[in-house]
C-alpha positions in Angstrom: 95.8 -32.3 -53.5 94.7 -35.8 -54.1 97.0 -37.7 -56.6 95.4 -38.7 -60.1 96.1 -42.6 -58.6 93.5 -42.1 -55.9 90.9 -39.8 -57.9 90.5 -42.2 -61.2 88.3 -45.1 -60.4 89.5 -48.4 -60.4 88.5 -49.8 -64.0 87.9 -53.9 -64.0 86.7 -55.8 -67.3 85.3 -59.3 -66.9 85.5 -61.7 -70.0 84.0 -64.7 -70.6 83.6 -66.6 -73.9 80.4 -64.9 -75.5 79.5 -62.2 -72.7 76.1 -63.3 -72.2 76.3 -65.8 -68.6 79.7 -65.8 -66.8 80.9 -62.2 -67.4 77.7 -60.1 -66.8 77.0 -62.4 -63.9 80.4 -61.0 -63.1 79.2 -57.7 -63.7 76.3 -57.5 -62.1 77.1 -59.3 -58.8 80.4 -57.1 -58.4 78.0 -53.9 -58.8 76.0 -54.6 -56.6 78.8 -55.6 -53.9 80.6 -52.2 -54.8 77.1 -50.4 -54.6 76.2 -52.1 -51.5 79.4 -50.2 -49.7 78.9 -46.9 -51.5 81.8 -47.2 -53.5 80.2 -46.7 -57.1 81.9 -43.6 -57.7 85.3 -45.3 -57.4 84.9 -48.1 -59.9 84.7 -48.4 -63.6 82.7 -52.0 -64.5 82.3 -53.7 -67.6 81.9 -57.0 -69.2 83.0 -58.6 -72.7 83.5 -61.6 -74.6 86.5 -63.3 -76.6 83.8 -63.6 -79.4 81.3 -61.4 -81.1 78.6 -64.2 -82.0 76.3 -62.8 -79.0 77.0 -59.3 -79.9 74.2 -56.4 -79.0 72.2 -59.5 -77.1 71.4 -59.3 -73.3 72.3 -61.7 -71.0 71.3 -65.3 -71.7 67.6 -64.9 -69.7 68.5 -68.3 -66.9 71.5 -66.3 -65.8 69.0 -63.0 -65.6 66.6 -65.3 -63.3 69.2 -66.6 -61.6 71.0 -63.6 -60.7 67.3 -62.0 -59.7 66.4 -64.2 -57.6 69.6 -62.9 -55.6 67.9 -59.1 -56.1 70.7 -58.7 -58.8 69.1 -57.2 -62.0 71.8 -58.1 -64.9 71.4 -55.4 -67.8 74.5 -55.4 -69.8 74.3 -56.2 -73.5 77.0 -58.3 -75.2 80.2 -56.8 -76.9 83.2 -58.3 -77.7 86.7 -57.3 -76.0 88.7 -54.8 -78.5 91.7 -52.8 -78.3 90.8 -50.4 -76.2 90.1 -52.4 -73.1 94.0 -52.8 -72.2 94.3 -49.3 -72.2 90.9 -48.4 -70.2 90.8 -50.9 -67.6 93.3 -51.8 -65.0 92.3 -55.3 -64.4 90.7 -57.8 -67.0 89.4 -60.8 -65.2 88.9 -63.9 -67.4 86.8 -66.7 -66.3 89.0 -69.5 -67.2 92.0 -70.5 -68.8 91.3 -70.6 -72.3 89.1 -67.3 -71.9 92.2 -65.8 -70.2 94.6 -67.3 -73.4 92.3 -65.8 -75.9 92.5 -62.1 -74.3 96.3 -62.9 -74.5 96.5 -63.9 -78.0 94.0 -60.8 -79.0 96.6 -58.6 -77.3 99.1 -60.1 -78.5 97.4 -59.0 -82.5 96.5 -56.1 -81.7 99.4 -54.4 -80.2 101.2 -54.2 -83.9 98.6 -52.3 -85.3 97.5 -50.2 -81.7 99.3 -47.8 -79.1 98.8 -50.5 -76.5 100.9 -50.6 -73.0 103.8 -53.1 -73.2 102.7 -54.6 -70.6 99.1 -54.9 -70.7 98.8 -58.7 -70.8 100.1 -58.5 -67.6 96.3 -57.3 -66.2 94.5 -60.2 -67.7 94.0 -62.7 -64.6 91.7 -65.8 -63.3 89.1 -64.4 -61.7 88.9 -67.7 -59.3 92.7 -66.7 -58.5 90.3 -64.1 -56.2 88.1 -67.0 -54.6 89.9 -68.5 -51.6 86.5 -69.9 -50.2 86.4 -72.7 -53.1 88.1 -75.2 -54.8 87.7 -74.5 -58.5 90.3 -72.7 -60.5 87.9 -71.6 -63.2 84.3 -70.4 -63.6 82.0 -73.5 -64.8 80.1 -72.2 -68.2 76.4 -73.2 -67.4 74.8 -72.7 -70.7 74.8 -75.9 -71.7 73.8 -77.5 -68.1 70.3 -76.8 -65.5 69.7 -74.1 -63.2 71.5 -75.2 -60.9 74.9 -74.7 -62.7 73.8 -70.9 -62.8 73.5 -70.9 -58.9 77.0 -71.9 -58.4 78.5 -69.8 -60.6 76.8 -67.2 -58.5 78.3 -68.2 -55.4 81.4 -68.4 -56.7 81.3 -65.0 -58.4 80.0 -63.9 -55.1 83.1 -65.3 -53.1 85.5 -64.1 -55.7 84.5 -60.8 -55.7 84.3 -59.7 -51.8 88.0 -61.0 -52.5 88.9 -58.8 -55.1 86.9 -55.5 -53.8 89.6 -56.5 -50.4 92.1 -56.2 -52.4 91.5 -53.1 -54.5 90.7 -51.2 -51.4 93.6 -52.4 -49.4 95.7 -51.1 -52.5 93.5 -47.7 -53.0 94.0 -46.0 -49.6 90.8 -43.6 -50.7 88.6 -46.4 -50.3 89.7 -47.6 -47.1 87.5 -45.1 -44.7 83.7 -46.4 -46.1 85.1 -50.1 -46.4 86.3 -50.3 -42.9 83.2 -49.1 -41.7 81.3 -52.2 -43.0 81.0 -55.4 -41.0 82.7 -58.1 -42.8 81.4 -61.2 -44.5 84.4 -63.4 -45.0 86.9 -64.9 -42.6 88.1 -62.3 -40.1 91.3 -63.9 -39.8 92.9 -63.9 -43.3 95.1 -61.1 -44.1 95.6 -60.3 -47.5 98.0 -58.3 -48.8 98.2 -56.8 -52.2 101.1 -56.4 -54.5 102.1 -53.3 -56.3 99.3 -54.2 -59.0 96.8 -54.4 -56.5 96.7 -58.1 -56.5 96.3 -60.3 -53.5 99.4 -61.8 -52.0 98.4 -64.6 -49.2 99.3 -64.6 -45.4 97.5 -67.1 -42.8 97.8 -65.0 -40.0 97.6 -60.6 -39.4 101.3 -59.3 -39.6 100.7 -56.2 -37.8 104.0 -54.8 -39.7 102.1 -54.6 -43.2 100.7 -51.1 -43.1 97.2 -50.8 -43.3 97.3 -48.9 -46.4 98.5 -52.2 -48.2 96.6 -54.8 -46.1 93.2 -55.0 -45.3 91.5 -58.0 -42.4 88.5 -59.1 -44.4 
Protein backbone atom coordinates (compact mmCIF):
# COMPACT_ATOMS: atom_id res chain seq x y z
CA UNK A 1 0.00 0.00 0.00
CA UNK A 2 1.37 3.21 -1.10
CA UNK A 3 2.25 5.67 1.84
CA UNK A 4 0.06 8.98 2.23
CA UNK A 5 3.79 10.72 1.35
CA UNK A 6 3.74 9.37 -2.11
CA UNK A 7 -0.22 9.56 -2.82
CA UNK A 8 -0.76 13.49 -1.82
CA UNK A 9 0.44 15.77 -4.50
CA UNK A 10 3.09 17.90 -4.04
CA UNK A 11 1.45 21.40 -3.07
CA UNK A 12 3.75 24.62 -4.30
CA UNK A 13 2.41 28.40 -3.78
CA UNK A 14 4.24 31.14 -5.67
CA UNK A 15 4.10 34.77 -4.25
CA UNK A 16 4.82 37.79 -5.63
CA UNK A 17 3.98 41.33 -4.50
CA UNK A 18 0.32 41.85 -5.96
CA UNK A 19 -0.21 38.34 -7.81
CA UNK A 20 -0.95 39.72 -11.05
CA UNK A 21 2.83 39.34 -13.22
CA UNK A 22 5.58 37.32 -11.44
CA UNK A 23 3.57 34.66 -9.50
CA UNK A 24 0.98 33.59 -12.21
CA UNK A 25 3.77 33.75 -14.72
CA UNK A 26 5.02 31.30 -12.12
CA UNK A 27 1.96 29.51 -12.19
CA UNK A 28 1.27 29.13 -15.46
CA UNK A 29 4.78 28.25 -16.90
CA UNK A 30 5.33 25.53 -13.99
CA UNK A 31 1.77 24.02 -15.22
CA UNK A 32 2.56 23.66 -18.21
CA UNK A 33 6.11 22.12 -17.51
CA UNK A 34 4.35 19.59 -15.02
CA UNK A 35 1.49 19.02 -17.74
CA UNK A 36 3.96 18.62 -20.39
CA UNK A 37 5.41 15.30 -18.43
CA UNK A 38 1.99 14.02 -17.34
CA UNK A 39 2.52 14.73 -13.92
CA UNK A 40 -0.66 16.98 -13.23
CA UNK A 41 -2.21 14.59 -10.99
CA UNK A 42 0.82 14.83 -8.65
CA UNK A 43 0.89 18.56 -8.01
CA UNK A 44 -1.14 21.12 -6.27
CA UNK A 45 -0.38 24.85 -8.01
CA UNK A 46 -1.24 28.09 -6.95
CA UNK A 47 -0.29 31.64 -6.94
CA UNK A 48 -0.74 34.69 -4.32
CA UNK A 49 0.31 37.96 -3.38
CA UNK A 50 1.75 39.73 -0.10
CA UNK A 51 -1.00 42.33 -0.87
CA UNK A 52 -4.73 42.39 -1.66
CA UNK A 53 -4.85 45.68 -3.85
CA UNK A 54 -5.08 43.42 -7.14
CA UNK A 55 -7.54 41.19 -5.54
CA UNK A 56 -10.27 39.10 -7.90
CA UNK A 57 -8.21 40.75 -11.03
CA UNK A 58 -6.53 38.49 -13.75
CA UNK A 59 -3.20 38.74 -14.64
CA UNK A 60 -1.73 42.10 -15.60
CA UNK A 61 -2.71 41.53 -19.74
CA UNK A 62 1.51 42.16 -21.01
CA UNK A 63 2.39 39.22 -18.78
CA UNK A 64 -0.86 37.19 -20.45
CA UNK A 65 0.68 38.22 -24.07
CA UNK A 66 3.85 37.51 -23.06
CA UNK A 67 3.34 34.18 -21.56
CA UNK A 68 1.06 33.35 -24.85
CA UNK A 69 3.29 33.94 -27.12
CA UNK A 70 5.19 30.96 -25.36
CA UNK A 71 1.58 28.85 -25.88
CA UNK A 72 1.21 29.45 -22.03
CA UNK A 73 -2.44 30.68 -21.34
CA UNK A 74 -2.24 32.42 -17.76
CA UNK A 75 -5.78 32.24 -16.09
CA UNK A 76 -5.36 32.68 -12.44
CA UNK A 77 -7.19 35.59 -10.68
CA UNK A 78 -5.39 37.49 -7.88
CA UNK A 79 -5.75 36.62 -4.12
CA UNK A 80 -3.69 37.45 -1.42
CA UNK A 81 -1.63 34.82 0.76
CA UNK A 82 -3.64 33.90 4.12
CA UNK A 83 -3.33 31.55 6.76
CA UNK A 84 -4.11 28.72 5.31
CA UNK A 85 -1.39 28.52 2.71
CA UNK A 86 1.36 27.31 5.39
CA UNK A 87 -0.76 24.53 6.25
CA UNK A 88 -1.88 23.48 2.50
CA UNK A 89 1.18 23.89 0.54
CA UNK A 90 4.55 22.32 1.09
CA UNK A 91 6.67 24.81 -0.69
CA UNK A 92 5.91 28.65 -0.96
CA UNK A 93 8.21 30.17 -3.43
CA UNK A 94 8.67 33.98 -3.15
CA UNK A 95 10.02 35.96 -5.93
CA UNK A 96 12.43 38.03 -4.08
CA UNK A 97 13.64 39.03 -0.89
CA UNK A 98 11.32 41.34 0.41
CA UNK A 99 8.28 39.22 -1.15
CA UNK A 100 9.89 36.25 0.80
CA UNK A 101 10.28 38.72 4.24
CA UNK A 102 6.64 39.67 3.91
CA UNK A 103 5.34 35.89 3.75
CA UNK A 104 7.65 35.66 6.85
CA UNK A 105 6.31 38.48 8.81
CA UNK A 106 2.56 37.41 7.73
CA UNK A 107 3.44 34.08 9.32
CA UNK A 108 4.89 35.27 11.85
CA UNK A 109 1.00 37.32 12.76
CA UNK A 110 -0.74 34.88 12.04
CA UNK A 111 0.50 31.97 13.96
CA UNK A 112 -0.89 33.56 17.41
CA UNK A 113 -4.26 33.65 16.39
CA UNK A 114 -4.05 30.17 13.86
CA UNK A 115 -3.17 26.39 14.31
CA UNK A 116 -0.18 26.90 12.04
CA UNK A 117 2.94 24.32 11.92
CA UNK A 118 5.86 25.63 13.96
CA UNK A 119 7.89 25.41 11.42
CA UNK A 120 6.14 26.66 8.42
CA UNK A 121 8.35 29.61 7.70
CA UNK A 122 10.78 27.19 6.96
CA UNK A 123 8.86 26.40 3.39
CA UNK A 124 8.97 29.91 2.16
CA UNK A 125 12.14 30.08 -0.34
CA UNK A 126 13.72 32.19 -3.38
CA UNK A 127 12.40 30.86 -6.16
CA UNK A 128 15.85 31.90 -8.14
CA UNK A 129 17.51 29.72 -5.34
CA UNK A 130 16.02 26.97 -8.08
CA UNK A 131 17.66 28.74 -11.29
CA UNK A 132 21.27 27.57 -11.66
CA UNK A 133 21.25 28.61 -15.39
CA UNK A 134 21.32 32.53 -14.40
CA UNK A 135 22.80 34.99 -12.50
CA UNK A 136 20.04 36.81 -10.71
CA UNK A 137 19.01 35.98 -7.20
CA UNK A 138 15.56 37.44 -7.51
CA UNK A 139 12.75 37.67 -10.07
CA UNK A 140 12.82 41.37 -11.86
CA UNK A 141 9.15 42.92 -11.35
CA UNK A 142 8.29 44.16 -14.97
CA UNK A 143 5.25 46.17 -14.40
CA UNK A 144 6.76 49.13 -14.41
CA UNK A 145 9.39 48.48 -17.49
CA UNK A 146 8.66 47.25 -21.64
CA UNK A 147 7.96 43.97 -22.94
CA UNK A 148 10.88 42.98 -22.87
CA UNK A 149 11.31 42.79 -19.02
CA UNK A 150 8.18 40.26 -19.28
CA UNK A 151 10.33 37.95 -21.69
CA UNK A 152 13.05 37.55 -19.21
CA UNK A 153 11.10 36.90 -16.39
CA UNK A 154 9.88 34.16 -18.48
CA UNK A 155 13.08 32.56 -19.12
CA UNK A 156 13.96 32.76 -15.91
CA UNK A 157 10.78 31.30 -14.53
CA UNK A 158 11.31 28.71 -17.21
CA UNK A 159 14.98 27.84 -15.95
CA UNK A 160 13.90 27.90 -12.41
CA UNK A 161 11.28 25.67 -12.72
CA UNK A 162 12.70 22.53 -14.77
CA UNK A 163 15.00 22.92 -11.54
CA UNK A 164 12.57 22.67 -9.00
CA UNK A 165 10.19 19.86 -10.84
CA UNK A 166 14.14 17.85 -10.63
CA UNK A 167 14.07 18.23 -7.41
CA UNK A 168 10.61 17.35 -6.32
CA UNK A 169 10.69 14.23 -8.35
CA UNK A 170 14.10 13.19 -7.24
CA UNK A 171 12.51 13.54 -3.62
CA UNK A 172 9.00 11.80 -4.61
CA UNK A 173 10.19 8.39 -5.73
CA UNK A 174 6.33 8.05 -7.38
CA UNK A 175 7.27 10.48 -9.92
CA UNK A 176 10.41 9.14 -10.89
CA UNK A 177 9.09 6.38 -13.64
CA UNK A 178 7.26 9.17 -16.18
CA UNK A 179 10.15 11.78 -15.52
CA UNK A 180 12.85 9.51 -16.44
CA UNK A 181 11.20 8.66 -19.45
CA UNK A 182 11.61 12.23 -20.80
CA UNK A 183 14.56 13.48 -22.67
CA UNK A 184 16.15 16.23 -20.71
CA UNK A 185 16.45 19.89 -21.35
CA UNK A 186 19.13 21.07 -18.96
CA UNK A 187 22.68 20.16 -18.38
CA UNK A 188 23.11 16.33 -18.33
CA UNK A 189 25.94 16.56 -16.18
CA UNK A 190 24.69 18.32 -12.93
CA UNK A 191 23.57 16.12 -10.30
CA UNK A 192 21.35 17.46 -7.83
CA UNK A 193 20.48 16.17 -4.80
CA UNK A 194 17.66 17.06 -2.57
CA UNK A 195 17.52 17.36 1.13
CA UNK A 196 15.01 15.91 3.40
CA UNK A 197 12.58 18.91 2.45
CA UNK A 198 12.93 18.23 -1.00
CA UNK A 199 15.21 20.96 -1.73
CA UNK A 200 18.14 20.96 -4.05
CA UNK A 201 21.56 20.36 -2.50
CA UNK A 202 24.47 21.05 -5.31
CA UNK A 203 27.10 18.50 -6.64
CA UNK A 204 29.38 19.21 -9.90
CA UNK A 205 29.75 15.90 -10.81
CA UNK A 206 27.17 12.25 -10.63
CA UNK A 207 28.12 10.47 -7.20
CA UNK A 208 26.87 7.22 -8.27
CA UNK A 209 26.56 6.44 -4.29
CA UNK A 210 23.39 8.93 -3.90
CA UNK A 211 20.59 6.62 -4.50
CA UNK A 212 18.52 7.31 -7.28
CA UNK A 213 15.48 7.81 -5.24
CA UNK A 214 17.17 11.05 -3.81
CA UNK A 215 19.11 12.25 -6.86
CA UNK A 216 18.00 12.74 -10.13
CA UNK A 217 20.77 13.66 -13.60
CA UNK A 218 18.70 16.47 -15.18
Amino acid sequence: MASSTETKPFAVLFVCLGNICRSPAAEGVFTDIVNKRGLDSKFKIDSAGTINYHEGNPADSRMRAASKRRGIEITSISRPIRPSDFRDFDIILAMDNQNREDIIKAFNRWKFRETLPDDAHKKVKLMCSFCKKHDETEVPDPYYGGPQGFEKMLLLKEAAKIMLLSSVVSYRTDFLSPFLQLPSPCNPWCCIRVDDNGLPVEDDRADSSISVSRTLLI
